[in-house]
C-alpha positions in Angstrom: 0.0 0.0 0.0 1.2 3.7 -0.8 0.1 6.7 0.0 -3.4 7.6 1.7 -6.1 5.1 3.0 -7.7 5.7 -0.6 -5.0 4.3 -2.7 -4.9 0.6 -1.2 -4.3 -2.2 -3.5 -5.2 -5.5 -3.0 -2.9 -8.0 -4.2 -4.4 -10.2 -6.9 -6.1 -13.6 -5.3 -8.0 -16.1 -7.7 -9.9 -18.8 -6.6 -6.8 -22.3 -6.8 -9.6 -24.8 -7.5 -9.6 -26.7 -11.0 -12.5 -27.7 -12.8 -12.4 -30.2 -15.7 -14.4 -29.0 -18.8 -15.0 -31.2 -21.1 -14.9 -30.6 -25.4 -18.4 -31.0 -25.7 -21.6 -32.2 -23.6 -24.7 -33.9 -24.4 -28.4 -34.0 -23.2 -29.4 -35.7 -20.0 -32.1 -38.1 -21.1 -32.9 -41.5 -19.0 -30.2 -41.1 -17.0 -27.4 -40.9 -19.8 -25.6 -38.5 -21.2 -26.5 -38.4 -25.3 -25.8 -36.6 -28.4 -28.7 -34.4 -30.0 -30.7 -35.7 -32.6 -30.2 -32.5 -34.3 -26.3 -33.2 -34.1 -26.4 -29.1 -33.1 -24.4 -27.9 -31.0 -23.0 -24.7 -29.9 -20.8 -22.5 -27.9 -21.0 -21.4 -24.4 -18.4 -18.4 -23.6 -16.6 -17.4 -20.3 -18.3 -13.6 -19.6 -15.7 -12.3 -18.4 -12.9 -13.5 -21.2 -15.6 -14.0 -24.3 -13.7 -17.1 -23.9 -15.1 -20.7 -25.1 -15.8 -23.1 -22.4 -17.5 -26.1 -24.0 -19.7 -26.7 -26.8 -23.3 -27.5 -26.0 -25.9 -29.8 -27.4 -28.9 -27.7 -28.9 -32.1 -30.3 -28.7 -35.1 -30.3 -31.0 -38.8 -31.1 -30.6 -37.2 -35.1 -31.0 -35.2 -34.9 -28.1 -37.7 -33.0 -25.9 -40.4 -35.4 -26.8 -37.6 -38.6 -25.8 -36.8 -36.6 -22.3 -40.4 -36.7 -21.8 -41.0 -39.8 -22.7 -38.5 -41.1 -20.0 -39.9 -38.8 -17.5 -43.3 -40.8 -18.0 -42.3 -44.0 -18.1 -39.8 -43.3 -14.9 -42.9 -41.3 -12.9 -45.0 -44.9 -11.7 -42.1 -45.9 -10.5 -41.0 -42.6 -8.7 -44.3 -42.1 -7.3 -44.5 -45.7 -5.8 -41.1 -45.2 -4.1 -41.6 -45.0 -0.7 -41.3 -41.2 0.9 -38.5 -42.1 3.1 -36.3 -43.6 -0.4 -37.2 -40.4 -2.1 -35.5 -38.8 1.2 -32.6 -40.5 0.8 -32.2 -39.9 -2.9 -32.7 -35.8 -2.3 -30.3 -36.2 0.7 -27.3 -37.6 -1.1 -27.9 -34.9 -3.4 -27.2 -32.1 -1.0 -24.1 -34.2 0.5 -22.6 -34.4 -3.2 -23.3 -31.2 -4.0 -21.7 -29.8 -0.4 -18.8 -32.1 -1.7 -18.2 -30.6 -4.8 -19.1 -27.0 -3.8 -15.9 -25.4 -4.7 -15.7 -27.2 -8.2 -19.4 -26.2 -8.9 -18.9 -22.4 -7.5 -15.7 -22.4 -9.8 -17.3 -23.4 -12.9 -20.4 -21.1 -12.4 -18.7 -18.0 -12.0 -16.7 -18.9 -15.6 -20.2 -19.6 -16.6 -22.1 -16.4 -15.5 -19.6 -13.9 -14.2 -20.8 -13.3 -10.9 -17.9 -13.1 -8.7 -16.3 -15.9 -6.7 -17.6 -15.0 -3.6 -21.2 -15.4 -4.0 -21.0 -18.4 -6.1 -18.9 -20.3 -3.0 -20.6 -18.6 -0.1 -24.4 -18.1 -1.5 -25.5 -19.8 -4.6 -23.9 -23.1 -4.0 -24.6 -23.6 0.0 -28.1 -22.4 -0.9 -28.4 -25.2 -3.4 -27.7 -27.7 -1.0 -29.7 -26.7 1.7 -32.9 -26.5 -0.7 -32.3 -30.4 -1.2 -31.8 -31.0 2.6 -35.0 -29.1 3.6 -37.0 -31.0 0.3 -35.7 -34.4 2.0 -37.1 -33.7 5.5 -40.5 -33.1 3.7 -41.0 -36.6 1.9 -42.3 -38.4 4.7 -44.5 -35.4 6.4 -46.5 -34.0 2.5 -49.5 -36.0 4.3 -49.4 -33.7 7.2 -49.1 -30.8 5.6 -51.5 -31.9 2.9 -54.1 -34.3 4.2 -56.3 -35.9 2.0 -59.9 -37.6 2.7 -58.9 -41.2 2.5 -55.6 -40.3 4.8 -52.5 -41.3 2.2 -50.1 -39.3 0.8 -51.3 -36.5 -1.8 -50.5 -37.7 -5.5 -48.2 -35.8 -7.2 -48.5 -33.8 -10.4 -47.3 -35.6 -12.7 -43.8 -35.0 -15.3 -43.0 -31.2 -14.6 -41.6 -29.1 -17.3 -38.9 -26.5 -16.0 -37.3 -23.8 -17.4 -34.8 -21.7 -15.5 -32.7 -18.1 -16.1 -29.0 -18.0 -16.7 -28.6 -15.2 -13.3 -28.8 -17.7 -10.6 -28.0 -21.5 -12.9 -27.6 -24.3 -9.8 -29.5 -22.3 -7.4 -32.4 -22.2 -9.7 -32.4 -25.6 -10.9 -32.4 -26.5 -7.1 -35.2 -24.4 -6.5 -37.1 -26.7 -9.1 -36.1 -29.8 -8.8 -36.0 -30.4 -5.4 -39.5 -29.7 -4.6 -40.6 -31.6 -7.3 -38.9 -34.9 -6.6 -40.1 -34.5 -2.7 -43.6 -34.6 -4.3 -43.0 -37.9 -6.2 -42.9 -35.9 -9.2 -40.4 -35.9 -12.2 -38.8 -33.5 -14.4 -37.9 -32.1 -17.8 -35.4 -29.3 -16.6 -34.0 -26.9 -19.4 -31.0 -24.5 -18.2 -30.2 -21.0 -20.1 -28.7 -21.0 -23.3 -25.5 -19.4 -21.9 -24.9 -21.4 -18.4 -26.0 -24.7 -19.1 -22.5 -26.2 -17.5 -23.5 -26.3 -13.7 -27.1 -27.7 -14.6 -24.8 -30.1 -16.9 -22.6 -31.1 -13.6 -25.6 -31.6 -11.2 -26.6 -34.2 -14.1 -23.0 -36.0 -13.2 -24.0 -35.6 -9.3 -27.6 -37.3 -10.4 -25.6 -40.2 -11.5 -22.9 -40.2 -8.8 -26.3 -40.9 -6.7 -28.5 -43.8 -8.6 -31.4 -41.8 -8.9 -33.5 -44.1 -11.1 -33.1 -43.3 -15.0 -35.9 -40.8 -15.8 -36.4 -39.1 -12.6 -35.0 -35.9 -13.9 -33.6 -35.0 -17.8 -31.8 -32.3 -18.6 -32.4 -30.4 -22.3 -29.9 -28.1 -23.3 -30.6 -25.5 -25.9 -32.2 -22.0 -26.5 -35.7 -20.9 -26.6 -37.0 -23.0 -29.5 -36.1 -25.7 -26.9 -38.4 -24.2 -24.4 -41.1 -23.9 -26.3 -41.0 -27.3 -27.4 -41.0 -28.1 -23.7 -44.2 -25.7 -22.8 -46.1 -27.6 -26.2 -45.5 -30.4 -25.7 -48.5 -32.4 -25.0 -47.6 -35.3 -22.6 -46.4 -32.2 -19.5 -48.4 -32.2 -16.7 -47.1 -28.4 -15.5 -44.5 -26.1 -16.5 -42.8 -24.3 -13.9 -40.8 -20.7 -15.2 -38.6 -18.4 -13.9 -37.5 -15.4 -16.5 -38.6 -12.3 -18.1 -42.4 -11.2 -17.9 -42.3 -11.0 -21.5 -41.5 -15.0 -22.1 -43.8 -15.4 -19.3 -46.8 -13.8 -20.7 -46.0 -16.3 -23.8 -46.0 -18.8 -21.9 -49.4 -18.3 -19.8 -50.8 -17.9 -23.5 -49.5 -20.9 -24.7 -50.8 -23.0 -21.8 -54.1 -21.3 -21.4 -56.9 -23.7 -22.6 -54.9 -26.8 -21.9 -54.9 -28.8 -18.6 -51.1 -27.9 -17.8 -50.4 -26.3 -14.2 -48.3 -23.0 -14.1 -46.2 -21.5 -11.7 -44.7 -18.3 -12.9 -41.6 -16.1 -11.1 -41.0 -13.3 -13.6 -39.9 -9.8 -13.1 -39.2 -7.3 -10.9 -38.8 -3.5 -10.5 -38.7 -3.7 -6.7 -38.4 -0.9 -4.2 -36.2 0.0 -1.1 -37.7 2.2 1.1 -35.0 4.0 3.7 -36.7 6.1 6.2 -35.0 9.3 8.1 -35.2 6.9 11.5 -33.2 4.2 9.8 -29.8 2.9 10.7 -28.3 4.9 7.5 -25.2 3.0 7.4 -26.6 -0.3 7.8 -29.0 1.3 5.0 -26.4 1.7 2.8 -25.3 -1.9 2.8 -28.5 -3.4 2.4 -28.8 -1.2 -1.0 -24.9 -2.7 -2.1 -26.3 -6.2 -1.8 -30.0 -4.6 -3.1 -28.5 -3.3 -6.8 -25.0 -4.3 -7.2 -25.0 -8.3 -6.2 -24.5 -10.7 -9.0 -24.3 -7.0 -10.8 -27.7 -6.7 -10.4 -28.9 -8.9 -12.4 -31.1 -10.1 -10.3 -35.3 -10.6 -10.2 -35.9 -9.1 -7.3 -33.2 -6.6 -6.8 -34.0 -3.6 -5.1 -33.9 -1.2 -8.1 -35.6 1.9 -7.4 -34.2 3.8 -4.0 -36.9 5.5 -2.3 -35.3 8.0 0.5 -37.0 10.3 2.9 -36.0 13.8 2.3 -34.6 15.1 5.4 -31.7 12.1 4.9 -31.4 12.6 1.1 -28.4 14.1 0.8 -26.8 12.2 3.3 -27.7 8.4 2.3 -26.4 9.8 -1.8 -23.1 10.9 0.0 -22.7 7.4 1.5 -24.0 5.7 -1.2 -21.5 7.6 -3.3 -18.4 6.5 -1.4 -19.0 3.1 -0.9 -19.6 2.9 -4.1 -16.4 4.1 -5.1 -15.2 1.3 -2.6 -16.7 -1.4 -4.8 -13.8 -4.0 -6.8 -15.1 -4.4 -10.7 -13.0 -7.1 -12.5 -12.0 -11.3 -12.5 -14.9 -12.5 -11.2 -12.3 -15.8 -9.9 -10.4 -13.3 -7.8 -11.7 -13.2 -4.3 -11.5 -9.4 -3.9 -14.0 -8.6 -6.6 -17.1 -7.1 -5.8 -18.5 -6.8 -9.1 -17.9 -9.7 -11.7 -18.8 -9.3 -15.8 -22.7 -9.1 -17.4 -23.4 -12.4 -18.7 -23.6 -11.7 -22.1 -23.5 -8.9 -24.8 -27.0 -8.9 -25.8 -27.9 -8.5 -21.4 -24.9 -5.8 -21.4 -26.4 -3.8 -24.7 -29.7 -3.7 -22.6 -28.0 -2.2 -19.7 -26.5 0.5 -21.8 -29.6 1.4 -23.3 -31.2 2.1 -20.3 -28.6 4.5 -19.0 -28.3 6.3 -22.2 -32.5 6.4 -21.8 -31.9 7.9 -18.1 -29.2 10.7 -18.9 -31.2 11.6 -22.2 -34.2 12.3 -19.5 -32.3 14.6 -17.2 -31.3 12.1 -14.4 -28.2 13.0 -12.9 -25.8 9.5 -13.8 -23.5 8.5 -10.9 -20.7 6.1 -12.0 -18.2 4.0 -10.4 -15.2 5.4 -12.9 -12.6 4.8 -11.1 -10.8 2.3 -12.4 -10.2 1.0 -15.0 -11.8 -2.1 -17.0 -10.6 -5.3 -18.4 -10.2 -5.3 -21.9 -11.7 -8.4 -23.0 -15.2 -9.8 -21.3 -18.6 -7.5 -20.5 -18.1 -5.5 -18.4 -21.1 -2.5 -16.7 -19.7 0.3 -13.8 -21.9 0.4 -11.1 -23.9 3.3 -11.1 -27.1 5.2 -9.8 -29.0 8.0 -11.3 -30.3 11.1 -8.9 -33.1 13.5 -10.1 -35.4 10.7 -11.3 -38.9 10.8 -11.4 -41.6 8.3 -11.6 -42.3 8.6 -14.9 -38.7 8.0 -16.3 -38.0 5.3 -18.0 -35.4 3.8 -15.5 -38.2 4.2 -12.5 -40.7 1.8 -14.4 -39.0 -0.4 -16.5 -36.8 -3.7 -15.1 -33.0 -2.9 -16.4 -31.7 -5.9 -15.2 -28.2 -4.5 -14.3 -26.2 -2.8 -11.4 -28.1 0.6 -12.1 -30.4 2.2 -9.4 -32.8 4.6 -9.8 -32.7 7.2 -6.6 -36.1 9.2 -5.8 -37.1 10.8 -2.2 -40.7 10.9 -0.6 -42.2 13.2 2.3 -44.4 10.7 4.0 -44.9 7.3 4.6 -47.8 7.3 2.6 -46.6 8.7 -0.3 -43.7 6.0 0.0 -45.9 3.7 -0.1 -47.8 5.4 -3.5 -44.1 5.3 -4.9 -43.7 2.2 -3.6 -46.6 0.3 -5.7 -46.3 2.5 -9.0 -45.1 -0.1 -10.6 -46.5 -2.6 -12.8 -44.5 -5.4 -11.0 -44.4 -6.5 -7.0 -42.0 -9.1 -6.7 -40.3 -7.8 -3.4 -39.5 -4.4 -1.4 -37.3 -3.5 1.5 -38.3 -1.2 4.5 -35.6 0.4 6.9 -37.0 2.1 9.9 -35.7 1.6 13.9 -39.4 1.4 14.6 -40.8 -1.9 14.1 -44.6 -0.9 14.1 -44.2 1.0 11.2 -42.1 -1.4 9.5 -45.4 -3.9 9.8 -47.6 -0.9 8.8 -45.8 0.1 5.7 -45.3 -3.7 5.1 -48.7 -4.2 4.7 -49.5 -1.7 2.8 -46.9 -2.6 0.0 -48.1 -4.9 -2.8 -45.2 -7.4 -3.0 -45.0 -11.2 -2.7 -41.5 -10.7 -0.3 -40.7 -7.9 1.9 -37.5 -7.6 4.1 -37.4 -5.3 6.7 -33.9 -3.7 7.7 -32.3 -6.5 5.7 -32.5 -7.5 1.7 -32.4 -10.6 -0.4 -31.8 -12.9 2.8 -33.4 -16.6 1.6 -34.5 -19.5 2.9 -35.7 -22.9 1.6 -38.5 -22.6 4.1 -39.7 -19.5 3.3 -41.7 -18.8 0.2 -40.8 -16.6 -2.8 -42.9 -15.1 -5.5 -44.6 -12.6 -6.9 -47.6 -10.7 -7.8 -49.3 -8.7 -11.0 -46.3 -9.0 -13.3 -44.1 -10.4 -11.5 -45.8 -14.2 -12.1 -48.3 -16.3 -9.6 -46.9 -19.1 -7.5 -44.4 -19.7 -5.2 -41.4 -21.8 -4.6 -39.8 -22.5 -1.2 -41.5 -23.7 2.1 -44.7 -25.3 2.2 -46.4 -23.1 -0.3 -43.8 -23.7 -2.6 -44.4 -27.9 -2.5 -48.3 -27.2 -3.1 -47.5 -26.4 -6.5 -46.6 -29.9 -7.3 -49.3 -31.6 -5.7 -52.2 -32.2 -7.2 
């Protein structure tokens, strides 16, 4: 270190763990690894080096019709196993994955470009402990969910699932886990770009016996996903994404006798109050916007800050995020890791273009400098924003937050729900009744209070209006796959 407190350097520290990557994977179908029937396949890219990792099989109406095919033939068997085999099964899963957690946090921050950190102390742990909790639950569904004649409720059926490329392994967890509790099984299809860690949790299925069938695994983009929502023999498709392929997808099901579960969008508010613990605040925003560079559903987007404090939670927000480490998303000092592709990264820049052509005033982390190769967005937040500016209503999807200020509870709550979204808010106030008043006021599926994005396997998560129906997590999350 030289000079002043402001010019420490931290000495470079990747992540030591190898991961093996092979030439070129296939889909998961009946327990095997296969080739496409398309014989397609394509590229999937490191983010942060634009890189190739692997090449990827791209599946076709054939192969998406064989994966559910297995999943039909496997589900009398699955559903006859006995609750406390099913345990087991979901139980070795969680150990194998714990095993292998620094391989797997390894190969999906080369996938994504979230930074080492959360991959290895979030994402991956979480993923275990969503198969731990689904295990406990086996042998108690017909507590929870008692029927007339007193046995266990019947499952679904063979579940079609479709996850996002911001959160791979933690989102195929999310589905799959609940699912097989139930008795039910699955057609799981990753995102185009981070199909590896879905791919490797395929290798863990196998490591484990679970009978051939139980769950597939279909690589490819979103002609593959539609195939999945058509195709006739699916008992319920199960989404997380954009609002936009979810409203397709609620089209494309209406009329038939599929279940839906949707988790879409978000444009999600954090409320800071003048009675607030401000620095405490301030950190709860870092880890609102700028986690997994916001590219997340529910991050807390839109700032909503009483006016007396104003100035003073923009000062602080200002310097720490100065603080904030963009680069290598395998070094262990980075804060901020790359956008996870071009096409998400061209979005992003359109936005803040869209919010300094309005008259917001843009607030960029600019002081360093970035790598040359990968995609790479500063963290930044606009000031001077009104409601009816672009980046106030529409989801970005990036680590950009959109600052406004409010006089009164109530009208932070009016600011609060004008939004076409309510997927989840955050409140910070020392005063616990009106953190329950303004709670309940606020039309969102998860609200935090002095804390944000804190999860739980047994606590739901979902949303409202556009933000998708259903929820996943806890005992509301297992209703959806029981029928």
């Amino acid at each position: 270190m030289t000079g002043s407190a402001a010019n420490w350097q931290y000495a470079p520290a990747p992540e030591s763990t190898k991961v093996e990557i092979k030439t070129q994977y296939g889909l998961f179908i009946d327990g095997a690894f296969r080739d496409p029937m398309s014989g397609r396949f394509f590229d999937t890219i490191n983010p942060a080096t634009e890189a190739p990792l692997a090449r990827i099989a791209e599946a076709d109406g054939r192969d998406v019709d064989s994966a559910v095919q297995a999943a039909r033939k496997a589900l009398k068997r699955w559903r006859r196993t006995p609750a406390i085999e099913r345990a087991k099964y979901l139980y070795r899963i969680a150990r194998r994955i714990q095993e292998r957690a620094r391989e797997l946090a390894v190969l999906e921050t080369m996938n994504n470009g979230k930074p080492i950190r959360e991959t290895r102390d979030e994402d991956v742990p979480l993923a275990a402990a969503h198969f731990f909790h689904h295990a406990g639950w086996c042998d108690k569904l017909h507590f929870a969910f008692p029927t007339s004649d007193g046995k266990h409720p019947a499952s679904v059926g063979v579940c079609g699932q479709i996850i996002p490329w911001n959160f791979p392994l933690l989102m195929a967890a999310w589905k799959i886990a609940p699912a097989l509790a139930c008795g039910n099984t699955v057609v799981l299809k990753p995102a185009e770009t981070t199909s590896l860690t879905a791919l490797r949790l395929a290798e863990i299925l196998q490591e484990v016996d679970l009978p051939p069938g139980v769950v597939n695994i279909i690589t490819g983009g979103g002609e593959s996903g539609r195939e999945i929502v058509a195709h006739h023999d699916i008992d319920k498709i199960a989404f997380t994404g954009s609002t936009e392929v979810g409203r397709s997808i609620a089209t494309s099901v209406a009329g038939t006798k599929k279940r839906l579960t949707l988790e879409l969008g978000g444009k999600s508010p954090n409320i800071i109050f003048a009675d607030a613990a401000i620095d405490q605040a301030i950190e709860g925003v870092v880890s609102a916007i700028w986690a997994n560079q916001g590219q997340v559903c529910c991050a807390g987007s839109r700032l909503l800050v009483e006016e007396s404090v104003a100035d003073e939670v923009i000062a602080k927000l200002r310097h720490r995020m100065k603080s904030l480490r963009v680069g290598d998303p395998l070094d262990k000092n980075t804060d901020v890791g790359a956008i996870n592709s071009r096409a998400q990264l061209d979005r992003i820049e359109h936005y803040i273009k869209a919010g300094i052509a309005e008259g917001a005033a843009h607030n960029a982390h600019n002081d360093v400098a970035l790598p040359p190769k990968g995609f790479w967005c500063r963290p930044c937040f606009f000031t001077g924003v009104q409601p009816a500016h672009t980046i106030a209503r529409e989801e970005i999807f990036g680590p950009v937050l959109a600052v406004m200020t409010f006089r009164t509870p109530d009208e932070a709550v009016a600011r609060a729900n004008n939004t076409m979204y309510g997927l989840s808010a955050g409140i910070w106030t020392s005063r616990g009744s009106k953190a329950y008043e303004i709670a309940r006021q606020i039309k969102a599926g998860v609200i935090w209070c002095n804390t944000f994005n804190q999860f739980d396997p047994a606590a739901p998560f979902g949303g409202y209006r556009e933000s998708g129906f259903g929820r996943e997590g806890g005992r509301s999350g297992l209703a959806a796959y029981l029928a």
